[in-house]
C-alpha positions in Angstrom: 22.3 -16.2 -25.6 19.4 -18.3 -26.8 18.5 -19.1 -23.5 18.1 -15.7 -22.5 15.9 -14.8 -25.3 13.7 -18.2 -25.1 13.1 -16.7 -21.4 12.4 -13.6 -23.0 10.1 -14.3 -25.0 8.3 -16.7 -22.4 8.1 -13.9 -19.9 6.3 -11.6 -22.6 3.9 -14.7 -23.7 2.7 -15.0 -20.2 2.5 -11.4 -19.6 0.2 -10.7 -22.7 -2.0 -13.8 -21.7 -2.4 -12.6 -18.4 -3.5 -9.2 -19.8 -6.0 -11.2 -22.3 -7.0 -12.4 -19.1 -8.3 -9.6 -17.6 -5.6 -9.5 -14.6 -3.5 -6.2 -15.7 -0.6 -5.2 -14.5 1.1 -8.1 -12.1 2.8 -5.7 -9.5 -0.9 -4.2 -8.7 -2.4 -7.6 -8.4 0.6 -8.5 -6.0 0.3 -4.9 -3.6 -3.3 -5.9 -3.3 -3.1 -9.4 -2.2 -0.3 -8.6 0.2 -1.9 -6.0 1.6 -5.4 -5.9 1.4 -5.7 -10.2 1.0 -7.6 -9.2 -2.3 -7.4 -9.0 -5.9 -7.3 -4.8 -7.4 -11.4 -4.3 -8.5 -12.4 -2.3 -11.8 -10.6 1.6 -11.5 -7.9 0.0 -8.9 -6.3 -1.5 -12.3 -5.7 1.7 -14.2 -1.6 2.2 -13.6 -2.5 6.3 -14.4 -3.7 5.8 -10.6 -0.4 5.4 -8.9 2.4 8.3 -9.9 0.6 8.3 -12.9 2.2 5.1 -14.2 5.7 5.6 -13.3 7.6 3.9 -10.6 10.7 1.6 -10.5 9.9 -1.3 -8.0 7.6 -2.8 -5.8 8.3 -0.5 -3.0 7.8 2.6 -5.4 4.6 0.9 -6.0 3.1 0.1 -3.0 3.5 3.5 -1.7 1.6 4.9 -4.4 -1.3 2.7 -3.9 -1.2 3.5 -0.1 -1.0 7.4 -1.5 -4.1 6.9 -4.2 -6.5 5.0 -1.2 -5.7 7.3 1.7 -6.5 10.5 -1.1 -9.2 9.2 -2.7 -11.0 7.4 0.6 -10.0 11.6 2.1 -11.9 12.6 -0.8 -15.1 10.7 -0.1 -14.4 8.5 -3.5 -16.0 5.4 -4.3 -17.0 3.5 -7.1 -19.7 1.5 -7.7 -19.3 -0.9 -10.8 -22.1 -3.3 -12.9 -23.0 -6.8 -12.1 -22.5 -7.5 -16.0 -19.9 -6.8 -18.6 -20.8 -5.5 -21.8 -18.3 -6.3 -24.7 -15.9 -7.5 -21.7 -16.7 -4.1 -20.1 -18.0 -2.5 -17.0 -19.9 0.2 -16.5 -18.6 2.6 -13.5 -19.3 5.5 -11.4 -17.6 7.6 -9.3 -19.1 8.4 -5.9 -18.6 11.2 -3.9 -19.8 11.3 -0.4 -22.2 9.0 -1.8 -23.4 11.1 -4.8 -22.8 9.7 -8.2 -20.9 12.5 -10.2 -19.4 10.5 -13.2 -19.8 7.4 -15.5 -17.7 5.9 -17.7 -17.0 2.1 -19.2 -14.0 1.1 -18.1 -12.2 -2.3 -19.3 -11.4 -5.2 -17.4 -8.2 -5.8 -18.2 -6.4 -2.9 -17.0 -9.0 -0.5 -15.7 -8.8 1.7 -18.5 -11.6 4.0 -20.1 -13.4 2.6 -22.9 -16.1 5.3 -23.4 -16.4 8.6 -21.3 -19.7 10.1 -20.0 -23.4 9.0 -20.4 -23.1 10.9 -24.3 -21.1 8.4 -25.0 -22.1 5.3 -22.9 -25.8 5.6 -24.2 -25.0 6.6 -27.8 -25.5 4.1 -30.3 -22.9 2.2 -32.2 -19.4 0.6 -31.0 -18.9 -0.7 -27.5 -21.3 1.7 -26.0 -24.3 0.4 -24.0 -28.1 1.4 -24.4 -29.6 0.8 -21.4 -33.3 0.3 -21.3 -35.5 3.1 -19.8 -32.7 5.8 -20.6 -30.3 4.2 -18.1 -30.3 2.6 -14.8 -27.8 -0.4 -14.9 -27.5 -3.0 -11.8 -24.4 -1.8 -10.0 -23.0 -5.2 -8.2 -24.1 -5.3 -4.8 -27.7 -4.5 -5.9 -27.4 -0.1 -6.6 -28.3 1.5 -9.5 -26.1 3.6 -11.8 -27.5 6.5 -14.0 -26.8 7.5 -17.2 -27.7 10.4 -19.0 -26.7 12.3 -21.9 -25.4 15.1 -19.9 -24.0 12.6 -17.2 -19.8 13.8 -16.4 -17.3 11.2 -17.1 -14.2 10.2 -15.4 -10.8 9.1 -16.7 -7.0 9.1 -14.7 -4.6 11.3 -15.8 -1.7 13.5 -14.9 -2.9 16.3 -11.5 -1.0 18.3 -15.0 -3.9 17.7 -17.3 -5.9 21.1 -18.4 -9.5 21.1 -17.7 -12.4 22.0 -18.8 -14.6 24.9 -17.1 -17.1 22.8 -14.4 -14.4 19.6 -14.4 -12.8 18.9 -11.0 -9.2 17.1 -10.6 -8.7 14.9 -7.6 -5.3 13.6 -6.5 -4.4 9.7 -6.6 -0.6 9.9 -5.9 2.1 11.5 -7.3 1.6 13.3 -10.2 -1.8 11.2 -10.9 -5.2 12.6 -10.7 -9.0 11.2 -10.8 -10.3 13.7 -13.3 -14.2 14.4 -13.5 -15.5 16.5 -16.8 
């Protein structure tokens, strides 16, 4: 018995250091490297991506990430992150077709959304950024990301969530969604 829960509590010590890390959730990293011979990048953390957080093993998994690429690549998605991290953040947008159509700070460790929208990325106070000049920030790989006040933001979510009027909903896998407003 005290075996058991001394390897308990040593799998739950190294799972919450390698979330302080920054690497999220171990199954993703694992998908990616066998698949793709890479680590997951910024959004490709979030577990709302793949059946909206739910599956039961690795299999399960992996077909949800092969689901959420093949919908979101069919969608003309891309994201475009910044070369820094601000309060062990990064800011993101969402490209469609090659337009920018949302921004949001997203965390490193685990891909999920720290502030919503340019209102809240260039308001003051918190871990929101003020960008110089009203906001262009250095997307790695040399681009620029706006923010405005009135720039949309992005967050994943259940395809169930209700919208607002002017938001748009785009599938990832399952019962997941990229959702703009």
């Amino acid at each position: 018995m005290k075996k058991t829960i001394s390897l308990l509590c040593v799998c739950c010590i190294l799972s919450i250091s390698s979330f302080a890390q920054g690497t999220g959730d171990p199954w993703i990293k694992k998908v990616f490297n066998d698949t793709w011979g890479r680590d997951p990048q910024g959004v490709e953390w979030n577990i709302k991506n793949y059946n909206d957080g739910h599956w039961n093993s690795y299999t399960e998994l992996m077909k949800a990430i092969y689901e959420y690429r093949k919908n979101t690549e069919g969608a003309g998605i891309t994201f475009k992150y910044s070369a820094k991290t601000y309060n062990g953040n990064l800011v993101a947008a969402v490209y469609q077709n090659g337009i920018q159509t949302a921004v949001s700070i997203i965390s490193t460790n685990g891909g999920g959304i720290v502030a919503q929208g340019g209102g809240n990325i260039i308001a003051q106070g918190g871990g929101n950024i003020v960008a110089q000049g009203g906001g262009n920030i250095v997307a790695q790989g040399g681009g620029n990301i706006q923010i405005k006040p009135d720039s949309k933001g992005f967050f994943m979510g259940s395809s169930y969530t209700v919208m607002a009027a002017g938001g748009t909903k785009i599938k990832t896998s399952g019962n997941g969604a990229l959702i703009i407003q």
